[in-house]
N, C-alpha and C positions, 0 to 999 in steps of 0.2 A: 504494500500500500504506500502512494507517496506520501512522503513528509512534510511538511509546510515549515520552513526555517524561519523563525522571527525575529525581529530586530533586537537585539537584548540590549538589559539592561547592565550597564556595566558599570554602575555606581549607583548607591541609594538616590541619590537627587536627579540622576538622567531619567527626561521625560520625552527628547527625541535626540535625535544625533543625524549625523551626516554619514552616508556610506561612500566610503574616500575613494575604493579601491577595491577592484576582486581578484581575487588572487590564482582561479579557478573560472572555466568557459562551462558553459553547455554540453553534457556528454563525458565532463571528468570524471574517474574515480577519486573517490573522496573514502579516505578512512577515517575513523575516531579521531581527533587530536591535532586532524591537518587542518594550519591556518590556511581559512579561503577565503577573509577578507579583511580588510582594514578599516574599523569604525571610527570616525571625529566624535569624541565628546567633547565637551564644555571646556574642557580644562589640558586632553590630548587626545594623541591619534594611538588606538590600541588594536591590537589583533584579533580577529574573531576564530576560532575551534569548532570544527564543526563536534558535535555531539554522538550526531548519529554515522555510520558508512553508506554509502550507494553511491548513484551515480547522479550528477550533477541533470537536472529537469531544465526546468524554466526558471529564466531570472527575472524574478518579477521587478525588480528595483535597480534601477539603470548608475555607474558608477557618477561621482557627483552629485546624487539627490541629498537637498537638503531636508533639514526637518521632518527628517520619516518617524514616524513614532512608537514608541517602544510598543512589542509585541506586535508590529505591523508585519506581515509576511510578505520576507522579502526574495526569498526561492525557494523552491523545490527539489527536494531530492528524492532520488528513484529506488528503491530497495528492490534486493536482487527479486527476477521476475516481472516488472513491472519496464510497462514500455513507452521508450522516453519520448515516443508520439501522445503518451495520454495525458499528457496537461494541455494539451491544446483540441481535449474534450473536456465534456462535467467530468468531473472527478471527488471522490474521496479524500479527504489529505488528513490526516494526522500532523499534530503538531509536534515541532521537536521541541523536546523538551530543555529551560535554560534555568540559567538561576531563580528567577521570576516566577515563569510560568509553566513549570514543572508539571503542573495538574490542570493545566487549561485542559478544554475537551476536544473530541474529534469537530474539525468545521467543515463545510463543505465548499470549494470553490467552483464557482458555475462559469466557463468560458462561453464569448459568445457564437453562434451557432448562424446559420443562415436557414434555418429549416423555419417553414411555413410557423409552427411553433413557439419560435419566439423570438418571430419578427418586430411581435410590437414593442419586448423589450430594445431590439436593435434599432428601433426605428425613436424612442424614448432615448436610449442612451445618445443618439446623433443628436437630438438639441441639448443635451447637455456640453456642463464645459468643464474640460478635465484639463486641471493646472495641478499643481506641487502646491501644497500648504505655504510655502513661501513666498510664492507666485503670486498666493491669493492675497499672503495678506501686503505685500508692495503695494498690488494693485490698489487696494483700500486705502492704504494711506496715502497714495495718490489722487486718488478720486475717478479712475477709470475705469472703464467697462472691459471687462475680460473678453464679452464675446466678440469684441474689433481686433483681437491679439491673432496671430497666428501664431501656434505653436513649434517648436521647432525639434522640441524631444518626442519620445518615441511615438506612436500613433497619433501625431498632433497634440503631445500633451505638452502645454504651455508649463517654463519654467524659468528658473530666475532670469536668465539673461535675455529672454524675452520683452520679460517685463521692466529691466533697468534699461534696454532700448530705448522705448515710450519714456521710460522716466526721465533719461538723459533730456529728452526733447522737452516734455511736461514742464519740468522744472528749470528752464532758463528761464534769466532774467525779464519780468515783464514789466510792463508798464502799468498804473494803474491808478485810478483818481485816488489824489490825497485824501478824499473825505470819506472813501469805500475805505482805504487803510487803514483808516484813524478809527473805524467805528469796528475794528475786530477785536475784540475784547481779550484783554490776556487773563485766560482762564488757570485753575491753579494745576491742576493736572493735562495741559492740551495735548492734542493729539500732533503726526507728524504734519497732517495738512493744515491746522491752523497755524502751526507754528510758522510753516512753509510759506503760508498767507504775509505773513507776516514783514519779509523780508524779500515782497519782488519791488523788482527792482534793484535790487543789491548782489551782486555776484556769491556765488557761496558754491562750497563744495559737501556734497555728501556723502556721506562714512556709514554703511550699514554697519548693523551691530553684528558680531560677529557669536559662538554658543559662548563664548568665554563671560563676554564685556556685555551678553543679557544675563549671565547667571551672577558677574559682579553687584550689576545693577539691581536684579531682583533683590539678592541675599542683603546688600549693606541696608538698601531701603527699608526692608524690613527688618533690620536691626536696629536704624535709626529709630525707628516707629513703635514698635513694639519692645524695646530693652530699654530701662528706666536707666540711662544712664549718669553717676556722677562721675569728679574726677580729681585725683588728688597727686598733688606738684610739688617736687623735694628737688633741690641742687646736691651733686655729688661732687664731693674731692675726690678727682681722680691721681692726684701724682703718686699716691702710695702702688697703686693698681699700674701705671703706667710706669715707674722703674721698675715693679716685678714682671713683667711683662717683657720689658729690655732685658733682663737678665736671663730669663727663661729662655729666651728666642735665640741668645748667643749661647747657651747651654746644648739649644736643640736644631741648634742649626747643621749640625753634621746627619742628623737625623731627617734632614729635610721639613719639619715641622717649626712654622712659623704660625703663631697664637694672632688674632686677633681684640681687639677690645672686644666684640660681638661674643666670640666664644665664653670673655668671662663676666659677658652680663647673660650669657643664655646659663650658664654654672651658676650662678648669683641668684637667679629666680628659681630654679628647678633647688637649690636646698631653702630658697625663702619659703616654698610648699609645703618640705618639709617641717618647717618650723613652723609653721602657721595651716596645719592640716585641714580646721573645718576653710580656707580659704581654696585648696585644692578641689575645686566643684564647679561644677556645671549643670546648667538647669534645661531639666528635661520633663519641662509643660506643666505636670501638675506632681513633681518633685523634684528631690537634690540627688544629684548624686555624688559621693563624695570620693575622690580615683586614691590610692593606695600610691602609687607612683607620681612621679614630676614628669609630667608627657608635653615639653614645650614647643609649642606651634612657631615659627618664624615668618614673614614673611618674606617675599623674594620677589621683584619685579622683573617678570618678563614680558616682550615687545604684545602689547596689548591688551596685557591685563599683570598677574599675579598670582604665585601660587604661597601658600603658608606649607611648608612642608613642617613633621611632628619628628622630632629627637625623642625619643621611647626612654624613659627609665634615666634620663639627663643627669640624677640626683647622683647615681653611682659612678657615670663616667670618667675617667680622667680627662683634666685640659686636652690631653692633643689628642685622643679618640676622638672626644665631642669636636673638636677643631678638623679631623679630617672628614667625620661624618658628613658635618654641616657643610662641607667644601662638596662632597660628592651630590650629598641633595639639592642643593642650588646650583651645581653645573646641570643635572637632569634636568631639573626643573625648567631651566632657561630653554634647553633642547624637549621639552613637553614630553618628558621618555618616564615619569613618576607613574608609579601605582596606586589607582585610587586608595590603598590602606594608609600609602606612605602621606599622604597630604590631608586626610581624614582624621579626626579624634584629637587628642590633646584636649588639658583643662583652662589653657592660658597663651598667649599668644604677646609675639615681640615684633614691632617696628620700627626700624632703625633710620633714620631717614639722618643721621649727623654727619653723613658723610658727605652729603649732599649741601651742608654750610648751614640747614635747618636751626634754628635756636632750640626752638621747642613745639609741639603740636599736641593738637587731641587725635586719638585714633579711634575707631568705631570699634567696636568689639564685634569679632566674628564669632557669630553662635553656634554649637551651643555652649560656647567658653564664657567663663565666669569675670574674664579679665582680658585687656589688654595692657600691654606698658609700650609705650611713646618715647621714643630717644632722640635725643638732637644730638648739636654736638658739641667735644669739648670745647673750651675757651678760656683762654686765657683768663683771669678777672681778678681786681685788688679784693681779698676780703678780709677779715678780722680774725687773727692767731688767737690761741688760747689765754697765752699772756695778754692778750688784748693790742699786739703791734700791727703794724700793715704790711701784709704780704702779698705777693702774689702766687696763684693758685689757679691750676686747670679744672675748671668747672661743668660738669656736665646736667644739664635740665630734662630731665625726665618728669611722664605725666601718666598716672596710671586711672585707663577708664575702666570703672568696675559696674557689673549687673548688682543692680540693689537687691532685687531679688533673692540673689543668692551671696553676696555680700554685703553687709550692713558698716557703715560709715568707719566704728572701729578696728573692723577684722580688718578692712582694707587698708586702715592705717598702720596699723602691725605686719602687713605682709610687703607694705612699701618701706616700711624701716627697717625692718629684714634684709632687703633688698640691699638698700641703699650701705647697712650695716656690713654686708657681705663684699660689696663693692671697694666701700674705705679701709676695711681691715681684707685685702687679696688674699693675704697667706692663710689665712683661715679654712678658703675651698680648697688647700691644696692637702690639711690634715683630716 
């Protein structure tokens, strides 16, 4: 009986993906385990496994379709006996089974026919208009009619580059009475046509969102929105930290291990967890969970969005473990080659932005972490010795945004003087 291959899901939060790539034609043998295609999620591009053996049927999902949506079937396979003319009759298909949808049921796919019988569906499906979900929704935000498009993918199925065609043209510059412009109200959530409204006459270019930079956009929004966040701001003396740091680096530089400041604030927070346990938590809807380990999130900027990759069990690490680890996960990162495990989970998360000349910032907290910490960078600055003289001293501005939810005003100030405490006294994380 054929199989119906669906599009999986390859991470809790993927709801459709891009099929990049097939790896396998019509008529291949296909066993267990062989990659025959390559999926874009959100975040990277990963391999697909076929499941089940047979022989390659029909491919129902052409390479480059966007937005196909999980459990959408996207080929056929033939299992021994079964003949690879019968998907282009009705047929029976079983689904293969994936992470997801393991126990989906048997469905049946009906191809179309020319027999007197079901004509009128055939004659019904011709004024329909078949575009790619992405297609449709350009088209929308554009404000055009699909049925003036002609499609240029498979049986006339209209898809993206169809419709950024028309868009290219749609949206040049026009001209338009001052008094029609003035009266388009800026709404608080507008859509891409009003906004579009907005600005003819003025040149402009347009950037579709790509899965990465809408899964950005949904996630922080809804962090903004829904996480009660406060934020609490402490300056660090860093020169104790930075001549151990010097000294280290000329220790281990035969070993090829050079430490950055990062390494010993990502070490700095994963034992401030420790020390400040009920702070180790993450809120999960309608409870706390509180993690046994320091699993700290990073983030990492690469070209068009960001990924947070998680350093597991940080608390126990040594410096230059944790320091080679973090170098491996943000070189992947950067090349999108990360495991959805490796960038998933953690109870607390770090954004470094000092490198960059930043003083200081707020960062949004990515959920379901209970914390983030905001680094700028150091600086030089006059401050006041203990004798009370004037010195100078490398100064570091950190801002840590905590869910109130699951941290309360104190805990969070215990777990940033932790922090901070770990920071001024370095030799501390190395006993």
């Amino acid at each position: 009986m054929p199989i119906k291959i669906l599009m999986p899901a390859l991470s809790p939060t993927m709801e459709e993906g891009t099929l990049a790539k097939w790896l396998v034609k019509e008529g291949d043998k296909v066993k267990s385990g062989d990659i025959i295609a390559e999926i874009e999620t959100d975040k990277a591009t990963m391999e697909f496994e076929a499941i089940d053996e047979g022989t390659m049927g029909a491919i129902l999902v052409t390479e480059g379709s966007e937005g196909v949506k999980v459990n959408t079937p996207i080929a056929v396979l033939l299992e021994e006996g079964d003949d690879i003319n019968s998907t282009s009759h009705p047929a029976t298909v079983k689904a293969s089974p994936t992470l997801e949808n393991s126990t989906l049921e048997k469905t049946t796919i009906s191809v179309l026919s020319t027999t007197p019988k079901t004509q009128h569906r055939h004659e019904n499906l011709e004024r329909r208009i078949f575009a790619t979900p992405l297609a449709r929704r350009i088209a929308a935000d554009k404000g055009f009619d699909l049925a003036t498009v002609q499609g240029s993918g498979p049986r006339g199925r209209i898809v993206k580059a169809d419709v950024e065609d028309i868009s290219a043209v749609t949206t040049k510059p026009a001209s338009r009475p001052a008094a029609e412009t003035a009266s388009i109200p800026l709404t608080q959530s507008a859509n891409a046509t009003s906004v579009a409204h907005m600005y003819d006459g003025r040149e402009y270019i347009e950037v579709p969102l790509d899965g990465m930079r809408k899964t950005i956009a949904a996630r922080l929004t809804d962090a903004k929105q829904t996480i009660p966040h406060f934020y609490l701001r402490r300056n660090i003396k860093l020169d104790a930290l930075l001549n151990l740091r010097a000294e280290l680096n000329g220790q281990l530089k035969g070993r090829g291990v050079k430490l950055s400041v990062n390494d010993f604030i990502i070490k700095s927070c994963a034992l401030a967890l420790q020390s400040v346990p009920d702070a180790n938590a993450v809120w999960a809807g309608d409870r706390i969970l509180k993690l046994a380990a320091s699993d700290v999130a990073v983030a990492v900027a690469i070209e068009g969005g960001l990924f947070t990759p998680v350093i597991q069990d940080a608390e126990t690490k040594p410096l230059s473990n944790l320091s080679a680890e973090m170098k491996d996960l943000a070189n992947r990162a950067r090349e999108r080659k990360l495991a959805p495990h490796e960038y998933q989970g953690g109870s607390f998360a770090i954004s470094n932005l000092g490198m960059f000349g930043i003083d200081n910032f707020d960062a949004v907290i990515n959920p379901p972490h209970g914390a983030i910490l905001a680094v700028g960078a150091g600086v030089k600055k006059p401050v006041v010795g203990k004798e009370g003289t004037l010195e100078v001293a490398t100064v570091l501005s950190v801002t840590l945004s905590v869910d109130h939810r699951v941290i309360d005003g104190t805990l969070g100030a215990k777990l940033l003087n932790s922090i901070v405490e770990n920071l001024e006294n370095p030799i501390s994380m190395l006993v």
